[in-house]
C-alpha positions as CSV (number, residue, x, y, z in Angstrom):
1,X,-14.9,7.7,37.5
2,X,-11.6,8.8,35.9
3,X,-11.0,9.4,32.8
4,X,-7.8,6.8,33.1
5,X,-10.6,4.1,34.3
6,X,-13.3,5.2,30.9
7,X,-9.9,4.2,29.1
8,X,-9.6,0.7,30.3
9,X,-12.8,0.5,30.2
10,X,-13.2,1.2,26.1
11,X,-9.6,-0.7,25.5
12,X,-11.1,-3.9,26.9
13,X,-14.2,-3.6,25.2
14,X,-11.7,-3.1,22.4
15,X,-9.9,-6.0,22.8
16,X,-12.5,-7.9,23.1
17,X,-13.4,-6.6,19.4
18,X,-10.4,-7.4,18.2
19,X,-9.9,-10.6,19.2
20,X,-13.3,-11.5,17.4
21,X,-11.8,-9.6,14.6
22,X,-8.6,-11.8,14.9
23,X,-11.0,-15.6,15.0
24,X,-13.2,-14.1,12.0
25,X,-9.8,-13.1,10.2
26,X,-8.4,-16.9,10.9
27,X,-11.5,-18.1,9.9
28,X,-11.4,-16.3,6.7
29,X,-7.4,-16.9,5.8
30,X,-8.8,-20.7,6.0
31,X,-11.4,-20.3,3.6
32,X,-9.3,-18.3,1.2
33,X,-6.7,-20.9,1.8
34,X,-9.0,-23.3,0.6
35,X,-10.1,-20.9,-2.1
36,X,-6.2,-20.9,-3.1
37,X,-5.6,-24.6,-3.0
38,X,-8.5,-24.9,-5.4
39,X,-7.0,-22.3,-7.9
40,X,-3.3,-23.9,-7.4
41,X,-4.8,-27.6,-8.2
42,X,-6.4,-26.1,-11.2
43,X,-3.2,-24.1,-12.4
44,X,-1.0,-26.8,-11.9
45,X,-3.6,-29.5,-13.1
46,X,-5.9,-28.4,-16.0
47,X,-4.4,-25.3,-16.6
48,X,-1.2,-27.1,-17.4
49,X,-2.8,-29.8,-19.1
50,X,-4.5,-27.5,-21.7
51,X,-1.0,-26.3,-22.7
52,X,0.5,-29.4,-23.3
53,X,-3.0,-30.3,-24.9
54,X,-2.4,-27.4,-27.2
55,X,1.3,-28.1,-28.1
56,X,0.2,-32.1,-28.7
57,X,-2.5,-31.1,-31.1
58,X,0.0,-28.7,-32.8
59,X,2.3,-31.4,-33.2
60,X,-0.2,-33.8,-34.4
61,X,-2.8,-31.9,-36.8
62,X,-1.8,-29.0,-38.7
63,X,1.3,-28.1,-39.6
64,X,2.1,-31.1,-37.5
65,X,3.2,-34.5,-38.1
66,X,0.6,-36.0,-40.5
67,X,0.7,-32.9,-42.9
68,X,4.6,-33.7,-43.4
69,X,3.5,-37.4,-43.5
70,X,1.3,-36.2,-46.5
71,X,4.0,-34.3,-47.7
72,X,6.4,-37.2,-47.2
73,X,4.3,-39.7,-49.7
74,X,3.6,-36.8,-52.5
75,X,6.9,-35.4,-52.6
76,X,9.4,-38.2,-51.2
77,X,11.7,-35.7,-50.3
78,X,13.8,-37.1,-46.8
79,X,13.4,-33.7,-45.2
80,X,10.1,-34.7,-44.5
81,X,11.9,-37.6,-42.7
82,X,13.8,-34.8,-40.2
83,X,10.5,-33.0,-39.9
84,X,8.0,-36.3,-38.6
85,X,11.2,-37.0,-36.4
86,X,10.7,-33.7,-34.7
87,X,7.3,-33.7,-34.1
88,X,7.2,-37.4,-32.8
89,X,9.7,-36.4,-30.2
90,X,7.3,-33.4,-29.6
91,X,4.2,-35.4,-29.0
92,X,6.2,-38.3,-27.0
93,X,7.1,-35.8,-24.8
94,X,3.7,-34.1,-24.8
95,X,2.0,-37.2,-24.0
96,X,4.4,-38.4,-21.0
97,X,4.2,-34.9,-19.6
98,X,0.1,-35.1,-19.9
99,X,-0.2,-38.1,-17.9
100,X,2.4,-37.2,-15.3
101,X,0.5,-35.0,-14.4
102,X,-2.1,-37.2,-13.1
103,X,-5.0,-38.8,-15.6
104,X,-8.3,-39.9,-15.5
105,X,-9.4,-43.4,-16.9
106,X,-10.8,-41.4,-19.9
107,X,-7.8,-39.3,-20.8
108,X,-5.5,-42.6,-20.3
109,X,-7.6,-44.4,-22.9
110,X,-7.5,-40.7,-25.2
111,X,-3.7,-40.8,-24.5
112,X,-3.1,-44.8,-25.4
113,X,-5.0,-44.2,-28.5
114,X,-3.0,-41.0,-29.8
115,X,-0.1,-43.3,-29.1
116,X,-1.4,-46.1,-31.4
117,X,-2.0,-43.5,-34.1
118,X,1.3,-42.1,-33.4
119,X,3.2,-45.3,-33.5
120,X,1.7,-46.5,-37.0
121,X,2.4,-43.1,-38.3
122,X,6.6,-43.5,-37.2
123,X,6.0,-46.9,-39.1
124,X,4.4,-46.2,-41.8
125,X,7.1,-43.3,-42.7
126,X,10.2,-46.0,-42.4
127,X,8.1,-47.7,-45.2
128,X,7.4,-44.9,-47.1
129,X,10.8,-44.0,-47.1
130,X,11.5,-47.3,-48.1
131,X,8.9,-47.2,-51.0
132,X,10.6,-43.9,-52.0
133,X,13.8,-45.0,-52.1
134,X,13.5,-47.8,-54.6
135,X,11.6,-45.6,-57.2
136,X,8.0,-46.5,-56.1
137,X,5.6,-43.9,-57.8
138,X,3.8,-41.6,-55.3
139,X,0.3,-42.5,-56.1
140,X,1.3,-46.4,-55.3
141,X,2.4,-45.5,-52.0
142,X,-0.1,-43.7,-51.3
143,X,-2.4,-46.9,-52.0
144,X,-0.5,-48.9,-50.2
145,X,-0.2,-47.0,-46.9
146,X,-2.9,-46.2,-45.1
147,X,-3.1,-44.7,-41.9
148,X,-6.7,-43.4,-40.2
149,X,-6.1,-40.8,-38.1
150,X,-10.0,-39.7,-37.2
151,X,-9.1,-42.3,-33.5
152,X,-6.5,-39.8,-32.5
153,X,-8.4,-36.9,-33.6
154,X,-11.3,-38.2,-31.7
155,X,-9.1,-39.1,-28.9
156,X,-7.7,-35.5,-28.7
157,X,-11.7,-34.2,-28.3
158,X,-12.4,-36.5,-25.7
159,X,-8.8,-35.0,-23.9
160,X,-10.5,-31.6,-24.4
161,X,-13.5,-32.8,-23.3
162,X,-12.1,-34.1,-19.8
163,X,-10.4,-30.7,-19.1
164,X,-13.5,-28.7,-19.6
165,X,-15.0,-30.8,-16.8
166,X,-12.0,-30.4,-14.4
167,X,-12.4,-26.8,-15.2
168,X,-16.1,-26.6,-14.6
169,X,-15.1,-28.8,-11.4
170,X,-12.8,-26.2,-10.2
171,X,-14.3,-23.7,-10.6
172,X,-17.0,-24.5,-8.9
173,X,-15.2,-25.2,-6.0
174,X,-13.6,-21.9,-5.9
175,X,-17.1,-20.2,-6.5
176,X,-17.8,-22.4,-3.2
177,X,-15.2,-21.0,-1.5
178,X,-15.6,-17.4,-2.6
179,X,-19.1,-17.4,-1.6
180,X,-18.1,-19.0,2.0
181,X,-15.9,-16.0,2.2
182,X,-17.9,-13.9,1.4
183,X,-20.9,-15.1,3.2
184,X,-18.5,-14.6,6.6
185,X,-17.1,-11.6,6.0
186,X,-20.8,-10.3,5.4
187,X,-21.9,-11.2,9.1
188,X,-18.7,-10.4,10.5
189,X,-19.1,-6.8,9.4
190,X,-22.9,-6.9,10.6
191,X,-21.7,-8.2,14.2
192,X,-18.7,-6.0,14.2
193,X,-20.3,-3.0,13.3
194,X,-23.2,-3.5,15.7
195,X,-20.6,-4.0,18.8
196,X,-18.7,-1.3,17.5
197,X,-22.4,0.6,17.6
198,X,-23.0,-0.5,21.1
199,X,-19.6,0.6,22.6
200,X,-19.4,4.2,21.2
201,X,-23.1,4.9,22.1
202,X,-22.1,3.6,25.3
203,X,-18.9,5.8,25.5
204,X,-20.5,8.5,24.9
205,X,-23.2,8.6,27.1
206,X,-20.7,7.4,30.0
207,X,-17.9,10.4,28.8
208,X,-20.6,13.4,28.0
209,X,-21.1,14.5,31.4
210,X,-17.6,13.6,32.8
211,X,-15.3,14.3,30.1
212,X,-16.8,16.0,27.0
213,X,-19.0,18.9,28.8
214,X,-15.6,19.6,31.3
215,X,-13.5,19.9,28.6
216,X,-15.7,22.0,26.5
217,X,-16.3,24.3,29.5
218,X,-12.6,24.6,30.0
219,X,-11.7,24.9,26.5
220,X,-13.9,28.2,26.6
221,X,-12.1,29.6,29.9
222,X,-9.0,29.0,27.8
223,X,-10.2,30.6,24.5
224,X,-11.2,33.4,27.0
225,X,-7.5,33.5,28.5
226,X,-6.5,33.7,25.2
227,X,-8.5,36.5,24.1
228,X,-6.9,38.5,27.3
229,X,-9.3,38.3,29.8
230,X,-7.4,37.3,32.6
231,X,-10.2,37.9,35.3
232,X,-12.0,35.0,34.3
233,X,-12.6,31.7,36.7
234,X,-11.2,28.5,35.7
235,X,-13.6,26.1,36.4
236,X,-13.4,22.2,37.8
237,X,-10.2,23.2,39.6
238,X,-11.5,21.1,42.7
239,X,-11.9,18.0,40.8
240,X,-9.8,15.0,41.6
241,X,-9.8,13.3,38.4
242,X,-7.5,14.1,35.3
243,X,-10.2,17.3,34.4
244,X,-9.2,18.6,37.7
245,X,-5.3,18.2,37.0
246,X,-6.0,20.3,33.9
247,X,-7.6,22.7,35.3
248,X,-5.4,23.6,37.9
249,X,-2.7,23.7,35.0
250,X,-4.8,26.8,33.7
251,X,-4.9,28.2,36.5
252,X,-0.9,28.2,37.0
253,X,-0.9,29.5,33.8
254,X,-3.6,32.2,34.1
255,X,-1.1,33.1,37.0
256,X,1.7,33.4,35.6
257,X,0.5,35.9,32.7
258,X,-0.7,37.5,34.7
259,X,2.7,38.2,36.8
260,X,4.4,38.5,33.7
261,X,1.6,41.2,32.5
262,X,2.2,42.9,35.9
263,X,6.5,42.6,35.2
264,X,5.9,43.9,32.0
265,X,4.0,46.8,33.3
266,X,6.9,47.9,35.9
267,X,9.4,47.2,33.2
268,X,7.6,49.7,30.6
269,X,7.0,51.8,33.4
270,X,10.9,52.0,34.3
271,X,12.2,52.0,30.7
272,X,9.7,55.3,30.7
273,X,11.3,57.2,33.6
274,X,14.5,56.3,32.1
275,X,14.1,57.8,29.3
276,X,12.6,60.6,30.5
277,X,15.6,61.6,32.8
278,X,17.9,61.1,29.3
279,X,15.5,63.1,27.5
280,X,15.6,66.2,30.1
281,X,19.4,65.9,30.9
282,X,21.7,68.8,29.9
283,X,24.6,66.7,29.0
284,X,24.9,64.5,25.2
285,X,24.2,61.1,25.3
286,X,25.0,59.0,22.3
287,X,24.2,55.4,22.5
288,X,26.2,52.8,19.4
289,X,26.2,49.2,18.8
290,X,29.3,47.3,18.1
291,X,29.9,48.8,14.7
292,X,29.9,52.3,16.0
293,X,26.5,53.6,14.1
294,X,24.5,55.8,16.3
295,X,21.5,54.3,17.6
296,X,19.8,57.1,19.9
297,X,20.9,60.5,21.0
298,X,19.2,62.5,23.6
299,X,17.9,66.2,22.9
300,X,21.3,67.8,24.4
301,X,23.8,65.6,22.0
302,X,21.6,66.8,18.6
303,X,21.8,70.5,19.6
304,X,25.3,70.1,20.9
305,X,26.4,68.9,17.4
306,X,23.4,70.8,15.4
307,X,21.9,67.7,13.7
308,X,18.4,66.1,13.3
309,X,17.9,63.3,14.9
310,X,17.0,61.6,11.4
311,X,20.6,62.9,10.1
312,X,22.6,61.5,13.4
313,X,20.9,58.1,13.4
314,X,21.8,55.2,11.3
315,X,25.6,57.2,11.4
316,X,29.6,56.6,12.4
317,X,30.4,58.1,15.7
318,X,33.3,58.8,13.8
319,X,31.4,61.7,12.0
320,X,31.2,63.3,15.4
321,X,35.2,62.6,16.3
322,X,38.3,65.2,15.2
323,X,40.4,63.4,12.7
324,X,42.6,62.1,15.0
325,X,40.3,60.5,17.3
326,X,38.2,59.2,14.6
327,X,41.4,57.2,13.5
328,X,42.5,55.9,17.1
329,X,38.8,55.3,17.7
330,X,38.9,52.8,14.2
331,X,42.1,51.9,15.5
């Protein structure tokens, strides 16, 4: 078998992997979709409802309207008037931005009843400012109107109340979810991994004898090769699979080292007898580069101008010319 056929072989098995990969990933993007939808509803629900809550009970309790309705009957001053005004437009808007947001039968009875409060309180301040205007002593007003807010402060518990169960409610849901998830992606991995198991014991039992051993067999000759033991035998050159094609590539490389070693040789062996034949001639010879600096002189140019050869290399052929050759030779 070829190694090109173990390929298709593991790439199918492969696919196949992945495409129960891809229906447990599906499966999971639903389930965290789900997971998601649960978290938006809450975020846009409760979430959201527990900040109006918090701005209506701001409005209403401390600091709110019924402390400057307090202030409005002790110190009759109309800037208490401004102030109510503010904070009824606050929790009007509070309240129609609660229930638009969808309410249960509880929280529309909690938000009717904050409304009833609210409304006597807007009331009760045109009459206190009434009261006020005409010279009527705090303490009498304060007999006279009487507003009991303990409905809407019950009613804003009982709003409290409801979105801690929506909460819980979520939450659960996305707990569900999670643990679906989770649950899935657990056995996923557990059927995954054993598959994944199954094909690379396979693969390597199938590719040990065919492609591992080969290659470690040839990667030796080559590590041999490379240490410069030409002489050695490249094995599997007879095969016809892709082992075989490499192997015969070492073997055209084995070669042609070893025709270039051979070239080499007859190069070093004629650069040898050239220089012997320089070295033993009677006449100078002075070899420059482009620059004119002496590169090599033989035996008969040093003792035909008495230098060293350390003193003549490295200098102008210049130094070796009469003056008025060494200026046509710059020239």
């Amino acid at each position: 078998m070829k190694i090109k056929t173990l390929s298709t072989v593991l790439a199918a098995t492969l696919i196949c992997t992945g495409v129960c990969i891809g229906a447990v990933s599906l499966v999971t993007v639903y389930k965290v979709g789900r997971a998601a939808d649960a978290w938006e509803t809450f975020d846009q629900g409760a979430a959201t409802k527990a900040v109006i809550l918090s701005d209506l009970r701001g409005a209403l309790g401390y600091g709110g309207m019924i402390d400057h309705f307090k202030n409005l009957v002790l110190r009759k001053d109309r800037i208490e008037i401004v102030n109510i005004q503010e904070k009824l437009r606050r929790i009007a808007v509070a309240l129609v931005s609660y229930e638009s947001l969808g309410a249960t039968e509880a929280e529309k009875r909690a938000l009717e009843q904050i409304d009833i409060i609210v409304t006597k309180y807007s009331d009760s301040a045109a009459v206190v400012e009434d009261l006020a205007a005409v010279g009527v002593a705090s303490s009498e007003i304060d007999a006279v109107i009487k507003v009991d807010d303990q409905a809407a402060l019950k009613a804003i518990e009982d709003l409290q109340s409801e979105l801690l169960a929506a909460r819980k409610a979520s939450g659960e849901q996305v707990y569900e979810s999670v643990s679906d998830v989770s649950n899935l992606v657990t056995l996923s991995a557990v059927g995954i991994a054993s598959l994944l198991v199954v094909v690379i014991v396979g693969f390597i039992s199938l590719s040990r004898m065919r492609v591992t051993g080969p290659l470690a067999k040839l990667g030796q000759t080559m590590k041999t090769l490379a240490d410069g033991d030409y002489g050695v035998a490249v094995p599997f050159m007879e095969n016809a699979d892709e082992i075989g094609a490499m192997a015969r590539t070492v073997e055209v490389f084995r070669n042609n080292v070893i025709e270039r070693l051979r070239a080499e040789a007859e190069l070093q062996e004629s650069e040898q007898r050239i220089r012997t034949l320089v070295n033993t001639m009677t006449d100078g010879i002075i070899t420059i580069d482009p620059e004119g600096i002496i590169c090599s002189a033989n035996p008969a140019a040093l003792e035909q101008f008495g230098y060293e050869r350390t003193e003549m290399l490295g200098q102008n052929v210049n130094a070796l010319m009469p003056e008025e050759f060494a200026r046509n030779h710059d020239a």
